[in-house]
Structures are given as structure tokens and as C-alpha cells.
C-alpha distance (Angstrom), angle and dihedral (degrees) to the residues before:
residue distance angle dihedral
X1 . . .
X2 3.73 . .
X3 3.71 130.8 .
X4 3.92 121.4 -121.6
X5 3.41 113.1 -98.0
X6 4.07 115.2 -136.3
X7 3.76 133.5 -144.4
X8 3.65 93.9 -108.9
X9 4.05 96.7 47.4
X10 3.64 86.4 53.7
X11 4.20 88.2 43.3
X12 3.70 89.4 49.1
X13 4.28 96.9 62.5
X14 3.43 87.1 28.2
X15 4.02 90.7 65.6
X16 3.70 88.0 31.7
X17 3.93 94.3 54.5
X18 3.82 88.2 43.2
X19 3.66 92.8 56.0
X20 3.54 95.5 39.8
X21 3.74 88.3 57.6
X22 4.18 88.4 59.8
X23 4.16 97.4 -93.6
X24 3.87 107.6 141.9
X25 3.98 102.5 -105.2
X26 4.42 82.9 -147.7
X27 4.16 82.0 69.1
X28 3.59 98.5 40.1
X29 4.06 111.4 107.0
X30 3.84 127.7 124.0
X31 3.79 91.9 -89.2
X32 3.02 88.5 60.5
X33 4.01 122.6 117.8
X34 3.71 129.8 -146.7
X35 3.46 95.1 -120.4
X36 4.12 96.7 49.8
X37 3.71 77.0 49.6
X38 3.75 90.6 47.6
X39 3.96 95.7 -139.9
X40 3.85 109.9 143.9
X41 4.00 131.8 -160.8
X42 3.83 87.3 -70.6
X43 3.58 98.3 55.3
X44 3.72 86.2 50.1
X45 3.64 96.1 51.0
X46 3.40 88.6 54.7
X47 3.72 91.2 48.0
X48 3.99 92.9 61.4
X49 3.72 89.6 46.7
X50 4.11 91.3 57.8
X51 3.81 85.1 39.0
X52 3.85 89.6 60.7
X53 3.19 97.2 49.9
X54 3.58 110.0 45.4
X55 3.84 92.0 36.9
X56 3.84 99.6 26.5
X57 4.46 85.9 -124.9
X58 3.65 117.1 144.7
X59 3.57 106.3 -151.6
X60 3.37 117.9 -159.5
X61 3.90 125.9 -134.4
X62 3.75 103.7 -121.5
X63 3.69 83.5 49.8
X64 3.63 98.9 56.9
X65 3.97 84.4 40.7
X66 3.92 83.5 71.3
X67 4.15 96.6 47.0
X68 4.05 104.8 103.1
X69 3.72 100.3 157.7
X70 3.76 133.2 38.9
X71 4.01 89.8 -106.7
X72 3.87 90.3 51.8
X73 3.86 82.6 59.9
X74 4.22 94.7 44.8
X75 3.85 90.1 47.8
X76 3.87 93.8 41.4
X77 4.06 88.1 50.0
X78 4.07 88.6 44.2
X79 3.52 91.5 52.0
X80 3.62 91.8 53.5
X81 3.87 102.7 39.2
């Protein structure tokens, strides 16, 4: 049985993948878009894989496709968890 995942565990490696990935953690916030942040297709690949396997979500490509800021990537990962 799994636990629920939360908005703010999902927040948490989201920031920490983003930084980890060379975005400056000063202009990380949920408003935030992926280009300010300047994380490409790449970094967002690599996103879903950490995604799966710290939350055990699959995301799907066309729906990462769609994620332009960092809370379109918490609410796509909530959705899915």
C-alpha cells in the first residue's frame, strides 16, 4: 500500500531536480517557467525519470510537452501520483 504523496513532497524534488540540472535556486518559484529557468526537453526528460522513481508516476511525453512552468510540472506529477 502506498502513501499519499503531497504537493510539497513533490515541490521539494521538483526544486531539487531543477537545481541539480544548473537552474539558479534564487529564480526558482511556482511561477516560474522552464525557459526563465532555462531547463530544456532534456532536463525534462530527466525530470520524469526521477519522478518515476521516487513517486512510482509514469509521465507521459505529450504530457510533459504541455508543462511550461514549475507548477504545471507539480500539478501534472500530483495528478499522476
Amino acid at each position: 500500500m502506498s502513501t499519499a504523496v503531497t504537493e510539497e513532497q513533490i515541490e521539494k524534488v521538483v526544486v531539487e531536480s531543477l537545481e541539480s540540472f544548473g537552474a539558479d535556486p534564487e529564480h526558482i518559484s511556482r511561477e516560474a517557467t522552464l525557459e526563465q529557468l532555462d531547463i530544456d526537453s532534456l532536463d525534462l526528460a530527466e525530470l520524469a525519470q526521477i519522478v518515476q522513481e521516487r513517486f512510482d508516476v509514469e509521465l507521459k511525453g505529450a504530457d510533459v510537452a504541455d508543462v511550461k512552468t514549475v507548477d504545471d510540472a507539480i500539478k501534472l506529477i500530483a495528478a499522476s501520483a
